[in-house]
Every structure is written in C-alpha cells, then in structure tokens.
N, C-alpha and C positions, 0 to 999 in steps of 0.2 A: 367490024366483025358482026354480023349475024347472030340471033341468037337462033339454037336450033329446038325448036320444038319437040321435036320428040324425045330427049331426055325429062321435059316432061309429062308429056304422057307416062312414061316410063315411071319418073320418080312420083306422081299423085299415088298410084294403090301401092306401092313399097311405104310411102311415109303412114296411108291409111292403115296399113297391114299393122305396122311396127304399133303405131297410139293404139289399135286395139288389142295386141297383144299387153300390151301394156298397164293396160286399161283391168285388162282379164286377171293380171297378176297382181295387182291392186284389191282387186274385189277378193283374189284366193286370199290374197295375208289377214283382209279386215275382217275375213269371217273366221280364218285362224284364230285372230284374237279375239273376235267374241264369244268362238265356242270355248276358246281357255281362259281366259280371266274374268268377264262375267259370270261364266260358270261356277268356278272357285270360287270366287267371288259370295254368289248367292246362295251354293253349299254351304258357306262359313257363317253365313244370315240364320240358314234355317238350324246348323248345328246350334248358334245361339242361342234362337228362341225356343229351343227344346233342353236347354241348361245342360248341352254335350260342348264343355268348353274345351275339350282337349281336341276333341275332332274338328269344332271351331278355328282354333290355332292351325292345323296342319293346313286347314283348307286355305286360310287367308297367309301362311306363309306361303303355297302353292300361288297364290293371287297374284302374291309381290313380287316371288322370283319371272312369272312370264310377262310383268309388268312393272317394276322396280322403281321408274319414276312417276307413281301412284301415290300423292300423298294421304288421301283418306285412308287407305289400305295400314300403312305405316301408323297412323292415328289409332286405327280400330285394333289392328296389333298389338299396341304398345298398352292401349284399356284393356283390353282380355289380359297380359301378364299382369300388370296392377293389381285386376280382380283377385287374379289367380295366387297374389301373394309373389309374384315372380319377379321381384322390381329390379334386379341388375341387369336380365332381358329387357323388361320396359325402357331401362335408363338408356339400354343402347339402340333400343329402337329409336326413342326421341332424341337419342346425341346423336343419330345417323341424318334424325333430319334438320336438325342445325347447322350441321356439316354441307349440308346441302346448298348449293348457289342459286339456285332457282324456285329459291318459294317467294313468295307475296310476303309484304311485312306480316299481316293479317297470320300468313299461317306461320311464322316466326314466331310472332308473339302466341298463337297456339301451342307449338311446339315448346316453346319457355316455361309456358304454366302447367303442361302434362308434366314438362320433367322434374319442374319444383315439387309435383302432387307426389312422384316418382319416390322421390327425396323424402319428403312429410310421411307420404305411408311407409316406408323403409327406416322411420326413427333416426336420419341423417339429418339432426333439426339444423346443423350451419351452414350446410350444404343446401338446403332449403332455404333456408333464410335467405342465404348469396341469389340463389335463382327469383325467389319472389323479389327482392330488392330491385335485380331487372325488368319487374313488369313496370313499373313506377311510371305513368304516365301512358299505357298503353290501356286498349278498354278491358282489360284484366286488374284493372288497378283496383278497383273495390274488394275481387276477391282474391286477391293478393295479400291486403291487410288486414282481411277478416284471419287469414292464414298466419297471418305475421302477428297478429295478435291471440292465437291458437300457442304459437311456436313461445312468444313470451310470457304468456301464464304458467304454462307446462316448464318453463325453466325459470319462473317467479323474478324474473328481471320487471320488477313492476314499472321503474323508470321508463323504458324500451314501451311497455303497453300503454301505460297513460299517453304517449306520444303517439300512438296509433291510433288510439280511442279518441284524442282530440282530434287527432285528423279526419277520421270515420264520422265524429261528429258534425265537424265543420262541413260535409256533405252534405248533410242533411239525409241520412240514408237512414234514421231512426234515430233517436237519443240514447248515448254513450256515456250520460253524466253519472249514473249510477256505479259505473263500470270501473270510471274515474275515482268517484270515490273511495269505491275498494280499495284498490289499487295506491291511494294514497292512505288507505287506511296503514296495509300492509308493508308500506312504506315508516307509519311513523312507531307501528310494532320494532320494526328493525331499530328505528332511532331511541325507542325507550330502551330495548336490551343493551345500547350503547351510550347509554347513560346520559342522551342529547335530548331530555326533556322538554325544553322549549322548542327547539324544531318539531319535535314529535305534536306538541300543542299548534303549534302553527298546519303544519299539516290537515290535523284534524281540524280544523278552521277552515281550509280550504276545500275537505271533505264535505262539510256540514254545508258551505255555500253551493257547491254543485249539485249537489241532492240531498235541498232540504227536507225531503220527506222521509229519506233513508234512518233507519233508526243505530245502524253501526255507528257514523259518526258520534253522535251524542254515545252512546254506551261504551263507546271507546273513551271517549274523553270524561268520562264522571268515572271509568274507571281509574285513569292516570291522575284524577282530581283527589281521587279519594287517596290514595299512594302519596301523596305529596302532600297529605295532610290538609287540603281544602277540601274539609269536608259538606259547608255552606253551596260553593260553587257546586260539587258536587253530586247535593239535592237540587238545586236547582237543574243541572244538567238534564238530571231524570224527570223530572219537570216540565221542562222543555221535550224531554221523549215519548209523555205522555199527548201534549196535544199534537205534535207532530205526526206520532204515530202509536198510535194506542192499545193497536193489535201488538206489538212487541212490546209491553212493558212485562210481560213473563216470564219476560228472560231475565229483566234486572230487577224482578223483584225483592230477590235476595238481600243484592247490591242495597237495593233504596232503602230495605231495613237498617242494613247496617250502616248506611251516610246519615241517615236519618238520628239515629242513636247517638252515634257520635256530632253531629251538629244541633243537638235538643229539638227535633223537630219529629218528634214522633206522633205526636197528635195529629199534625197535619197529614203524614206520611199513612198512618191508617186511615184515615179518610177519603182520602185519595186510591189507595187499596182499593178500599170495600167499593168505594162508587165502577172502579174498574172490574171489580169483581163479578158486581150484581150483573154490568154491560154483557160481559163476556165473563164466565166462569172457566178459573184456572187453578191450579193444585198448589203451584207455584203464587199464585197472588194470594191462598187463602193458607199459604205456611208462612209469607209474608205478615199477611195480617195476625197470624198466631203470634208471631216472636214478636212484634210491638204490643199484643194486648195486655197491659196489667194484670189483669184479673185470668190467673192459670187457669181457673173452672170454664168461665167465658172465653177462655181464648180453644180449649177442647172441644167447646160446642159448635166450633167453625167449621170443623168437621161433619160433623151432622148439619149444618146449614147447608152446606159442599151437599152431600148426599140424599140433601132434598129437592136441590137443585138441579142434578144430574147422578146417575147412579155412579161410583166410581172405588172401583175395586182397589186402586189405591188407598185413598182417602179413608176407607173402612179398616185398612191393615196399619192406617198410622191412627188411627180412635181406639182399635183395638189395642192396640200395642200398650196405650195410657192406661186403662180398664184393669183393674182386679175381678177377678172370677171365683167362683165358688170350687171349683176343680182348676186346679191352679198349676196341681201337675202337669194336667194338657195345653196348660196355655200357651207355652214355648212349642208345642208340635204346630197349633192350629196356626202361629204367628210363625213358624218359618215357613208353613205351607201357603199364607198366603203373602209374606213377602217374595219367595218363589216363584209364585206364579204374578204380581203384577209388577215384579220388576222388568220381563221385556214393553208391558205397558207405560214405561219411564222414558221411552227414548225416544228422541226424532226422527220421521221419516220423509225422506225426499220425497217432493213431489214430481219431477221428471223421472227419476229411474228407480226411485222405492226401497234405496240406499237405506239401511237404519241404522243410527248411532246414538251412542250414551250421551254424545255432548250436542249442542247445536254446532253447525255450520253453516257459514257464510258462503264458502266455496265448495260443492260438493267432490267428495274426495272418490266417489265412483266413477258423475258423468261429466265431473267437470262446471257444473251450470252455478250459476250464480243466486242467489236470494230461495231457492229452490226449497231451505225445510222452513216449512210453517215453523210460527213461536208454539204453537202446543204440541204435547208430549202427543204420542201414538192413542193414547187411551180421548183424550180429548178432539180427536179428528173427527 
C-alpha cells in the first residue's frame, strides 16, 4: 500500500494551527495568574509594611483562594493571625498544611513549629509541648527547647527543665549550668517543705557543683544549715559566699549575723562585714555590722560612717530614729516622714524590665529572667 502524500500536506498546518492555538491559550492562563495572585499577593506585602493588617489578611486570603497550593501564602497567613492575636485561624491555617501531601519534609517541619508557636501564643501550654516534642531531631530542634524550656519554668515542673537545660547545654549553644542550678535549687525548696532534708542538702551540692560562682546555692544551704541547728556549717557556708561571690553577700547579711551569734563567731563575722563593706558599701552589711557590734554607741555611729561614705536617705532615717531631740514632740512627724519616703528606696529592681519588689528574686516574677535584680536595694544602684 502507498502511502499517499497528500494527507500530509493537509495534516502539517492543521497540527501547526492546533500547537499554536494552544500555545496562545497557555500564555492567556499564565498571565491570568500573574495578574491575580502576584497581584494579591504583593497588595498583601505592601498592606503589611504600612501596619494595615486587616487589609493584609483580605489580600493574601484573595492570594490563596486563586492559588491554594501556595505554601508560602499559607505561612504568611497563618503569621499575620498569630500577630493579630487570632491563633484558632492561625492553628487552621497551619493544620491545613499538615494535612497537606505535598510539602517537603523541610516545610513539614516549618509547618510543625508555626503551629506549636500557634499553641504557646494561645496559652495551650500541652498542646504545645506535644507539638514541639515533634520537632526533636529536626533543625528546629534548638528552638524547640528553648520553648520547651519557656513552657516548663511557666508551670515550675523544674525536673522537665533541668532535662532540657542539660540538653541545651550538651550543645554547646551557651552555658545552661546557671539555669541548672536554679532549678535544682527550687527543687530542694520543694523537698525542705516536705520535710526530705537530706535530698534537699544533696541537691544543693549539686547546685553549688554546676555554678560555683552562683551565690543561691550556698544561701540556700546556710539557710537549711542554720534551720537544722548547724549553725558552724552554716558560717562557714556564708563564708564560702563571700569569696565566691562577694557582690551577694547583702542579701545574707542578716543571716551571717545571726549564724554568727549563734555559733560564737562574731568577731570574725564583723570583720569580715566591715572589710565587705568599705569594698562595696550596703545598708544591709552595715545593720549587719550594727547588731554584732558590742558597744551600742559604736555600733550607731555605723550610720554615720554609711553617710560619709555615700549619701543615703535611708541610713539617716534609722540614725534618726536612735537620737533624742530637743522638740521631741516633732520627732515622730519628721521620723514617719522620712520613713515614708525612703521606704520605696528599700526594694529591688529588675534589671531587664524594671520590675520592683520588697524582697529579692531569683526568678523575676514580671519577665521571667533569671539573676536579673542586683543584690542592692533601689537607693544603692
């Protein structure tokens, strides 16, 4: 059989005809879609960067409905409701793309740790925890347990964070020992209120090894020294707090007077004082050295040593207060006027968020931050 040529002649410009119609209706779709979703797209860009998040959101859900399997779209979506406060929206934006068959491990594991953030910023701390749990091995895993270690301070399961902390440590992504500490501090709190002494000692032994320069360890344990009637160990302790860390001995100078007294070691104990004193001058180390000094007259003129050393409006209202006066009737006005006024001078302030409080803390109870109030009172800064 022949083949007959002129079917094709015939069939060349019918198949040319048809690829370039084809061709034509190609190019119409691709610029369909770049006048509509780029468009929206980069409306939703510029609503942002003019902080109009509500017109933001319209544009980029307009983005996603003409392009739906867009996953950056769906990303930037689900950060604008987070921003916005909106996290039941965000949690379904980001479970929309889990659901999803077609992402990359890469944006999996993206999708995982928005929705954990989803969770942490919505106060659904188990629900979060469960999600960050799953990043465990993925390269979200550092801030995964910086989260996981957020999530167990905020509900004081100190066991859970110490396990975090050491793994954070074992990184090498900064030193965690500090943190550790705490943490086992506030662990052996729990164990004194339940009457488990010696674990509680033990603890603080393990505290004091991780960060021997931290001064909780020791002030924790010369406080449970002194409690238990070793009150020896527990000069010594403060002792030990001193060349450790020198800057906090204001806090237990109290304390050191009264181990001190009770283990005959008062002589030592004001000398030690005063040498910290003259270093660094404190209210607290120089009412310290008052209640060890024998001699009442000398031990009032500590004040006035105080006040030569630095000016201190305190210090003048507890000298005052000793002092007889010739108008004697005012002297109860002039002494509650000036306990009045430098009693918010008595209290510690955070150095991260400027937190102030009557007592020191360890953990600050506004931002959260750890070692954050200096050992001196507000008037001493």
């Amino acid at each position: 059989m022949e083949f007959d040529f002129t079917w094709l002649l015939v069939g060349l410009p019918i198949a040319f005809a048809l690829g370039w119609l084809a061709s034509r209706l190609d190019l119409r779709q691709l610029r369909i879609e770049n006048r509509n979703a780029p468009k929206a797209y980069f409306r939703g860009l510029n609503f942002l960067l003019n902080e109009q998040q509500d017109q933001a959101i319209d544009a980029f859900i307009e983005a996603v409905q003409n392009d739906p399997d867009t996953s950056e779209l769906h990303f930037a979506l689900g950060n604008l409701f987070r921003r916005r406060g909106e996290y039941d929206r965000a949690v379904r934006v980001h479970e929309h793309l889990m659901a999803r068959g077609d992402l990359t491990q890469a944006e999996r594991d993206r999708a995982q740790h928005a929705l954990a953030l989803d969770f942490l910023k919505a106060g659904l701390l188990d629900r979060a925890e469960t999600a960050l749990r799953k990043l465990e091995g993925t390269s979200y895993q550092e801030e995964a347990r910086l989260a996981l270690l957020s999530i167990y301070e905020r509900s004081r399961d100190w066991q859970q964070a110490g396990d975090i902390a050491a793994r954070l440590d074992s990184q090498s992504h900064g030193s965690f020992g500090v943190r550790q500490a705490h943490y086992l501090c506030e662990q052996a709190q729990a164990r004194i209120a339940a009457g488990a002494t010696d674990e509680a000692l033990t603890l603080l032994a393990r505290a004091h090894a991780l960060a021997p320069a931290s001064p909780r360890p020791l002030i924790e344990r010369a406080k449970l020294e002194n409690q238990l009637g070793r009150h020896a160990q527990a000069f010594d302790s403060l002792m030990q707090l001193e060349r450790a860390a020198p800057q906090a001995l204001p806090l237990a100078a109290g304390l050191l007077a009264l181990v001190a007294r009770r283990a005959g070691r008062e002589a030592a104990a004001r000398e030690q004082l005063k040498r910290s004193n003259q270093a660094m001058p404190s209210i607290d180390l120089v009412e310290a050295i008052i209640e060890l000094e024998p001699d009442r007259q000398q031990a009032r003129d500590g004040y006035i040593q105080h006040l030569l050393a630095q000016p201190s409006l305190v210090a003048a209202g507890k000298w005052l207060a000793g002092e007889k006066f010739e108008h004697v009737e005012h002297h109860g006005l002039v002494q509650r006027a000036l306990d009045r006024a430098s009693k918010p001078l008595l209290r510690y302030r955070c150095a991260a968020c400027g937190f102030e409080a009557t007592q020191h803390f360890w953990h600050c109870p506004g931002c959260q931050a750890w070692d954050s109030y200096p050992a001196r009172r507000i008037e001493e800064l």
